[in-house]
C-alpha positions as CSV (number, residue, x, y, z in Angstrom):
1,X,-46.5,23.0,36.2
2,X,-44.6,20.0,34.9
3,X,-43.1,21.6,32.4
4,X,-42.0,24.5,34.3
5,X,-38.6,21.8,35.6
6,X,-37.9,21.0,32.0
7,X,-34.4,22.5,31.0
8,X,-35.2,24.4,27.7
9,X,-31.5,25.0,27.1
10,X,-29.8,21.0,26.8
11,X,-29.5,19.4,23.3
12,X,-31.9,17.0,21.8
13,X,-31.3,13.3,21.7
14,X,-31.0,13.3,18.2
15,X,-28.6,16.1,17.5
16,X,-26.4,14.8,20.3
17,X,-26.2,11.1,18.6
18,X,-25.5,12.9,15.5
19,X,-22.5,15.0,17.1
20,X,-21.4,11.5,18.9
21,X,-21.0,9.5,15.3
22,X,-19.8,12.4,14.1
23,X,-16.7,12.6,16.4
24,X,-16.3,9.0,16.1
25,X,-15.3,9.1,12.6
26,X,-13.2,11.8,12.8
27,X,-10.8,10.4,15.5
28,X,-11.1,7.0,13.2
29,X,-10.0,8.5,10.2
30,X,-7.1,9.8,12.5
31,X,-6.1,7.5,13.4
32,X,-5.8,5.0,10.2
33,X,-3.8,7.8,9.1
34,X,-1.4,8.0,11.8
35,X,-1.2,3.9,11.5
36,X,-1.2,3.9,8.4
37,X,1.9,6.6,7.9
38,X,3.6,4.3,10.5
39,X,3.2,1.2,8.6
40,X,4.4,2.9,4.8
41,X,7.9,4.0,6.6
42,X,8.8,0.5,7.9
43,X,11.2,-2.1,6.0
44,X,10.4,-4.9,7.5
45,X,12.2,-5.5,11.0
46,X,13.1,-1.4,11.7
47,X,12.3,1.2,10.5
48,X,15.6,2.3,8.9
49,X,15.4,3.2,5.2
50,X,18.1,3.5,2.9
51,X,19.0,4.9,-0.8
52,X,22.1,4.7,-1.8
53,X,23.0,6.0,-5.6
54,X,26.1,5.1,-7.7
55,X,28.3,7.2,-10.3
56,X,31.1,6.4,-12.5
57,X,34.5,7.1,-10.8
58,X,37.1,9.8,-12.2
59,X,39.8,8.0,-14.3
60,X,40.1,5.4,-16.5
61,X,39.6,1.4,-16.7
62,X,42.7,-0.4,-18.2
63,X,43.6,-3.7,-18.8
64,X,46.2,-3.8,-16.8
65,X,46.6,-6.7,-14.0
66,X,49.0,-4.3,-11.8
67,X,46.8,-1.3,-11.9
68,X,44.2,-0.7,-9.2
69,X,41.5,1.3,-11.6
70,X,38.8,2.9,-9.5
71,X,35.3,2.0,-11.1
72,X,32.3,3.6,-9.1
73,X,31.3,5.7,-6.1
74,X,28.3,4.7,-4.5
75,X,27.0,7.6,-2.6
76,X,24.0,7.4,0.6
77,X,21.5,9.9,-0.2
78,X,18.7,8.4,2.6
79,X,19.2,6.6,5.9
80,X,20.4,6.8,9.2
81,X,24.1,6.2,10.2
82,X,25.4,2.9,9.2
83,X,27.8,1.1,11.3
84,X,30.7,0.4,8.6
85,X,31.5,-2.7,11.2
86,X,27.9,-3.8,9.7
87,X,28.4,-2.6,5.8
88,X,28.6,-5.9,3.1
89,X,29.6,-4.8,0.0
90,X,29.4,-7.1,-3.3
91,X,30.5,-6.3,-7.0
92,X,28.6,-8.1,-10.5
93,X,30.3,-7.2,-13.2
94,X,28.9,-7.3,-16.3
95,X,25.7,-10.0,-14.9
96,X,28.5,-12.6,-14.4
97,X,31.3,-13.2,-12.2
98,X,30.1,-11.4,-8.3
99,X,33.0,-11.2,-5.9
100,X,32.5,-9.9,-2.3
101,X,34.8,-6.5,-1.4
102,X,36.7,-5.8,1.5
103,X,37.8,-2.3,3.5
104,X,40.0,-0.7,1.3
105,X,43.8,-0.8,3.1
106,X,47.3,-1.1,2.6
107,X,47.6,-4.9,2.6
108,X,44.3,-5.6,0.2
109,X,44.4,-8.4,-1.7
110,X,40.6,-8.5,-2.4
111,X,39.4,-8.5,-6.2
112,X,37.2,-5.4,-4.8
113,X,37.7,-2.9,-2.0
114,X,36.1,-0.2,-0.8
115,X,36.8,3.2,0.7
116,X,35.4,4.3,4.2
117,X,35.1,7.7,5.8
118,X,37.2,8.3,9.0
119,X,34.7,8.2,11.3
120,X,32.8,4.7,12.3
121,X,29.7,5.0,10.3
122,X,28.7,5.7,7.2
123,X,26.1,9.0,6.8
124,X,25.0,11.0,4.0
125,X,26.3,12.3,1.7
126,X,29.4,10.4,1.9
127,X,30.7,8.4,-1.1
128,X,32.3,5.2,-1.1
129,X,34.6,4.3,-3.5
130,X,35.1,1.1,-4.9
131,X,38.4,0.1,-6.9
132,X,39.6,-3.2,-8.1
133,X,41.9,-5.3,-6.6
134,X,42.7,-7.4,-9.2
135,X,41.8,-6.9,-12.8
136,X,37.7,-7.5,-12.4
137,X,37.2,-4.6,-15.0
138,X,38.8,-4.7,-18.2
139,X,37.9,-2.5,-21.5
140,X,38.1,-5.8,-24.1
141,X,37.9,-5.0,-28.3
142,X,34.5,-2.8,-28.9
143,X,34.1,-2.0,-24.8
144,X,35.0,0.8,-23.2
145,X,33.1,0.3,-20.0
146,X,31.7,-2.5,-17.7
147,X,28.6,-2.4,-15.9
148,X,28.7,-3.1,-11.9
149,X,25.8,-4.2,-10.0
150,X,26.7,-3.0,-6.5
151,X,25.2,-4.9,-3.4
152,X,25.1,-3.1,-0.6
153,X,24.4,-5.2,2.6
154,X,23.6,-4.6,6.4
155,X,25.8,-7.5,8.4
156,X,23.4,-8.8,11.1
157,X,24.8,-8.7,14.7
158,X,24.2,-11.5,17.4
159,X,20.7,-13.2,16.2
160,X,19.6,-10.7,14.0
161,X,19.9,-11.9,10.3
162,X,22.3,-10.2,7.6
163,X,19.8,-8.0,4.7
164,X,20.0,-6.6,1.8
165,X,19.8,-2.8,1.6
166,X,20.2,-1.9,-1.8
167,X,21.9,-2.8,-5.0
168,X,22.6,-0.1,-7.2
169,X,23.7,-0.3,-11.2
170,X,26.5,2.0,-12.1
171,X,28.8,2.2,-15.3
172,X,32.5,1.9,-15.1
173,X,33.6,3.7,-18.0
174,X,37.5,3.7,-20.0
């Protein structure tokens, strides 16, 4: 008569342990893959990423002091809007002299500038252009091109340190 109280329908110990483990590891594998995904799109202090790209500029280089040449476009293909209050930009040319550009306007007496868009950030797919001030790119005997390493940098604001985003290698050609 004992057994007539016994439920004949509930699981056994042993299968339900089993189901238990079993839906622990799935929601553990979940989860290291929704941490880990987090972790992989980070840069270090945000998680803004950028990729820029650069490409030689239409026109020619000359050796002329009183010509502006344009060298190189550097374009955003990845990243969110960037404040162009907060964009750096630096030339190398050639792996020697580096000189720091400014926002291209009618007053420049920088050795570098650079273009902006009209609005107040920069967002893909615009392209900046960068032109010389001053004569920073010159064809010489046997060269017809320079080679620019372009820095692009995010200015920090208030306590937040300055970084580096990118520097992208483009050819300046004659």
């Amino acid at each position: 008569m004992n057994n007539e109280n016994r439920n004949e329908e509930a699981v056994s110990p042993v299968i339900a342990t089993i189901l238990m483990v079993a839906i622990t590891v799935v929601l553990a594998g979940v989860l290291y893959v929704w941490a880990s995904s987090l972790a992989g799109d980070s840069t270090g202090d945000g998680l803004d990423t950028y990729q820029f790209e650069g490409r030689d500029a239409a026109g020619t280089i000359t050796d002329d002091i009183n010509t502006q040449d344009d060298l190189v476009y550097v374009k955003m293909t990845q990243g969110k809007d960037l404040s162009w209050s907060q964009v750096g930009v630096s030339v190398t040319v050639d792996d020697g002299q580096s000189y720091e550009c400014e926002k291209a306007s009618d007053n420049n007496t920088a050795d570098c500038v650079f273009t902006q868009s009209d609005g107040k950030e920069w967002d893909t797919p615009y392209e900046m252009m960068i032109s010389e001030g001053t004569n920073i790119c010159a064809p010489s005997s046997g060269k017809e091109f320079c080679t620019l390493e372009v820095t692009i940098t995010k200015i920090g604001v208030g306590g937040e340190d300055s970084k580096i985003l990118q520097e992208v290698k483009a050819i300046a050609e004659a």
